[in-house]
C-alpha positions in Angstrom: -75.5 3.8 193.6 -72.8 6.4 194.8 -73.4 10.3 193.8 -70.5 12.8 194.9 -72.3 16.2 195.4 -70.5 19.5 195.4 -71.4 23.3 196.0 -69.9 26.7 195.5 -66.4 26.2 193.8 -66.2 30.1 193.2 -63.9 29.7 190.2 -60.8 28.0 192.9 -59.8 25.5 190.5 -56.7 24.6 193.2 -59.8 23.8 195.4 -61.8 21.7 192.8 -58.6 19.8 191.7 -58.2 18.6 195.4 -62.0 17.7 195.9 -62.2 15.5 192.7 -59.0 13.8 193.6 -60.4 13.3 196.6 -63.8 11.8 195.4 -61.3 9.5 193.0 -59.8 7.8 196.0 -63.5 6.9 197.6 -64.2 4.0 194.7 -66.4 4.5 191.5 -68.8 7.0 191.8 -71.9 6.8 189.3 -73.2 10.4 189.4 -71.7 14.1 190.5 -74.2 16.8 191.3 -72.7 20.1 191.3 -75.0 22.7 193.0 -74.1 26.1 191.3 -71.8 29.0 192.2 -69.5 27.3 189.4 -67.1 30.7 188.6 -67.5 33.9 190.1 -65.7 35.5 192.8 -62.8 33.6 192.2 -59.3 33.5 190.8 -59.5 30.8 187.9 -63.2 30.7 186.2 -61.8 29.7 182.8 -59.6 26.5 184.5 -62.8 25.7 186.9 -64.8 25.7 183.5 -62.4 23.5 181.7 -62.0 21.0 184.1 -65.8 20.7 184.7 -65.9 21.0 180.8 -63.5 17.6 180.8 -65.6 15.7 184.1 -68.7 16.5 181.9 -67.1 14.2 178.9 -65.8 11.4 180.8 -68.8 11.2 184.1 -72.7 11.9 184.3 -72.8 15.0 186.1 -75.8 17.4 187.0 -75.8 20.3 187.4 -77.9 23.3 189.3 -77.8 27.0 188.7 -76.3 29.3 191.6 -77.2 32.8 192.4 -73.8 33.8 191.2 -74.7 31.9 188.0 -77.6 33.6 187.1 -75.6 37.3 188.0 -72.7 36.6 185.2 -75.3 35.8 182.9 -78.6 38.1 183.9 -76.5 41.5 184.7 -78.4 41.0 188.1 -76.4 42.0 191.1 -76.0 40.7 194.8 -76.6 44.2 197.1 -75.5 46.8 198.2 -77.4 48.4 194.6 -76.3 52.0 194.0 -79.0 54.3 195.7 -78.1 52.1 199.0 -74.1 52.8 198.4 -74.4 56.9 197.4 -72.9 58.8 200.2 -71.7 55.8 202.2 -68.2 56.0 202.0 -67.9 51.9 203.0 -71.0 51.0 201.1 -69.7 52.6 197.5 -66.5 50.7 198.1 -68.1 47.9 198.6 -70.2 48.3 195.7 -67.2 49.4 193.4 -66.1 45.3 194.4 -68.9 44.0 193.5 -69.2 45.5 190.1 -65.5 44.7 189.4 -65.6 41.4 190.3 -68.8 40.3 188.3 -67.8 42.5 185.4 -64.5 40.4 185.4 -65.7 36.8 185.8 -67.9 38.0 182.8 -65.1 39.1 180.6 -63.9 35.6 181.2 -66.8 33.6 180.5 -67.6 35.6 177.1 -63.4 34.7 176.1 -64.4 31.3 177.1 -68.1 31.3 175.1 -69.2 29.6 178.0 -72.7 32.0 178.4 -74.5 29.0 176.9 -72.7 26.5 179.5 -74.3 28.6 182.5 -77.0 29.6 181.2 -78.5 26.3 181.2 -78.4 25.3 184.5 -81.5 24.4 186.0 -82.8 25.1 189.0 -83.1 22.0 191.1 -82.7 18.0 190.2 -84.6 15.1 191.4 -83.8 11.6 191.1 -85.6 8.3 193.3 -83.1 6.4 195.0 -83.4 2.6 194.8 -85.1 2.4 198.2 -87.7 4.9 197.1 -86.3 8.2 198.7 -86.9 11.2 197.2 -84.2 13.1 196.4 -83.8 16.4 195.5 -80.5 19.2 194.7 -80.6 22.9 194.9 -78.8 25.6 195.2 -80.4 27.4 198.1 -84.2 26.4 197.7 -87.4 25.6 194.9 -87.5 28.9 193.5 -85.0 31.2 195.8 -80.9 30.7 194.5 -80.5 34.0 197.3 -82.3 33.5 200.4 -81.4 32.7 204.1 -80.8 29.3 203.1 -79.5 26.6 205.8 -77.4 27.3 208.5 -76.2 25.5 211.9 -78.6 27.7 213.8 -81.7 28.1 211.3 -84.6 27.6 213.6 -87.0 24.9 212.4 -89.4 27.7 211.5 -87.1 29.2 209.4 -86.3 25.8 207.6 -90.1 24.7 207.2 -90.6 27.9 205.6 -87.9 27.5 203.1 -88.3 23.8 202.5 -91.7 22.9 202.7 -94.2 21.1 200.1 -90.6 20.7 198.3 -92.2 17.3 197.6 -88.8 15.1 198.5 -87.5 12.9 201.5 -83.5 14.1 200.8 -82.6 17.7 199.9 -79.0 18.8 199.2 -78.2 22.3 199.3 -75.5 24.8 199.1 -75.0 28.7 199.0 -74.5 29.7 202.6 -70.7 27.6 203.1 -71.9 26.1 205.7 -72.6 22.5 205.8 -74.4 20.4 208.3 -77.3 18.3 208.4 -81.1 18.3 209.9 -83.9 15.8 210.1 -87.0 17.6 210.1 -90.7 16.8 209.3 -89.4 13.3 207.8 -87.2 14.7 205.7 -83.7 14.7 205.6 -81.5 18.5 204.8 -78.0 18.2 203.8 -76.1 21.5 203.0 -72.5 20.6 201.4 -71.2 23.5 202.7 -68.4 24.8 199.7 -65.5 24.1 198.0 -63.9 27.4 198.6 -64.6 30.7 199.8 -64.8 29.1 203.3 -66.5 29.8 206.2 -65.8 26.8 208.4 -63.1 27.7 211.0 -61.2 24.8 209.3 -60.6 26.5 205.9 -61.1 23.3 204.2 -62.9 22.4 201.1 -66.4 20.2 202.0 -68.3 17.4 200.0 -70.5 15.0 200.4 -70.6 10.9 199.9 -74.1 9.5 199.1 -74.1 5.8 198.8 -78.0 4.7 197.9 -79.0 1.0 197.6 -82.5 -0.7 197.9 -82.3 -1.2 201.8 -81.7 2.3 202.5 -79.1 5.0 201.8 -76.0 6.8 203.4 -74.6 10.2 204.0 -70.5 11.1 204.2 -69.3 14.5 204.6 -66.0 15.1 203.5 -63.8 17.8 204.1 -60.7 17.6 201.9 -57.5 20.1 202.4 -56.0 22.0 199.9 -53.0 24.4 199.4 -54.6 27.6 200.3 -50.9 29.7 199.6 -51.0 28.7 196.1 -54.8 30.3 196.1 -53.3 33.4 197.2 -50.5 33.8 195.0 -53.2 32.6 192.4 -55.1 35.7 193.1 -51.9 38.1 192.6 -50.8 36.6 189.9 -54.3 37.0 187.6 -54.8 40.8 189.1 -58.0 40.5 190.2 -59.7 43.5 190.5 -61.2 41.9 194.3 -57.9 40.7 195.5 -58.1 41.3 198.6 -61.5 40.6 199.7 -60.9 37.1 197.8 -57.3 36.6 199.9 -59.6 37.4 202.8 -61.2 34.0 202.5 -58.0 32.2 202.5 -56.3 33.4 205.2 -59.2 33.1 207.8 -59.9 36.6 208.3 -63.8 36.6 207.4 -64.5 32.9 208.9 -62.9 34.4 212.2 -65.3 37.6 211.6 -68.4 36.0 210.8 -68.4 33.5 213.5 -68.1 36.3 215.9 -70.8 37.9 214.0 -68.9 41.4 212.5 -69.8 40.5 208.5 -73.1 38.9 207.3 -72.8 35.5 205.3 -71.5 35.6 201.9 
């Protein structure tokens, strides 16, 4: 068995296009697992939802709910919330984004009548491996699409609290763009990190291989280049209302921040 599992495509369907043509030069794949943050914050929701549209009709493909997800569909909102931003001049700008950028990825799914699509999602997926293994997707964790999630210097307290009585052997994450790996308690945490709005220094899309059989199972990260100048032009030519926090992402400038710690994770 050979699953291809994916995170956090943020409406880049450059991005996507580069991952699954990657994934098509690894050999037959039997099952995709995309782990949510499908379309917002992101140039090209309505080609990301088409093309996933036409890997659903051809592949078997699962997929998880994102926190992202649930905003373009539940009105909810990632903060700063509007008492926080009133009379911060930086905080109501950022807020201003926010709304904007939610408020168009919406306008774009409802053109698309896609609601239904995203809506849904589910939360997590399970499936036994041949050898036995227990494996489990989510977005961040059982019951939080938001939290803290997994990151190359999560303490193992902070992972046992988030991961705990999960009730699997293999859990596949996403959310934070960050992807690595940790064995912990006899279970095995793999975050995919994301197919665009990247954090790694590398700017590169990330994926990951799993290749399961009866002795035992396998996992490949991939990271898989794509034209990033086309992203940005992308972003011009559609007018989005958050272009340049989004052209941000593309040209480094908040991976270079965040690793030395000026902006929280995204």
């Amino acid at each position: 068995m050979r699953i291809a599992l994916l995170s956090d495509i943020h409406g880049n369907d450059i991005a996507l296009a580069a991952v699954l043509t990657d994934i098509a030069t690894q050999g037959p794949i039997d099952e995709y697992w995309i782990l949510g943050d499908l379309l917002a914050i992101g140039a090209e929701p309505a080609a990301v939802y088409h093309r996933l549209q036409a890997l659903n009709a051809n592949q078997t493909v699962r997929y998880v709910r994102g926190n992202t997800d649930r905003f373009i569909i539940s009105g909810d909102r990632p903060p700063p919330f509007l008492d926080e931003a009133y009379g911060d001049q930086q905080q109501t700008y950022v807020y201003g984004e926010v709304m904007a950028n939610f408020a168009w990825t919406e306008g774009a799914l409802a053109a698309l009548n896609g609601r239904d699509f995203i809506a849904s999602l589910p939360l997590s997926q399970r499936l036994d491996l041949p050898d036995g293994t227990r494996m489990l997707g989510v977005h961040c964790a059982l019951g939080d699409d938001a939290g803290f999630g997994f990151r190359p210097d999560s303490t193992d307290e902070q992972l046992r609290a988030l991961y705990a009585n999960h009730e699997a052997d293999l859990i596949f994450m996403g959310h934070t763009h960050l992807p690595g790996q940790r064995h912990l308690d006899g279970v095995q945490l793999v975050n995919l990190g994301s197919v665009s709005n990247p954090l790694m220094p590398h700017l590169e899309a990330t994926y990951v291989l799993l290749e399961a059989g009866p002795a035992g199972y396998q996992v490949t990260p991939r990271q898989v280049p794509y034209d990033r100048e086309a992203v940005l032009s992308k972003i011009n030519e559609v007018n989005h209302p958050c272009a340049e926090y989004l052209q941000a992402f593309f040209r480094g400038d908040i991976s270079r921040r965040y690793w030395q710690g000026l902006v929280p994770i995204v």
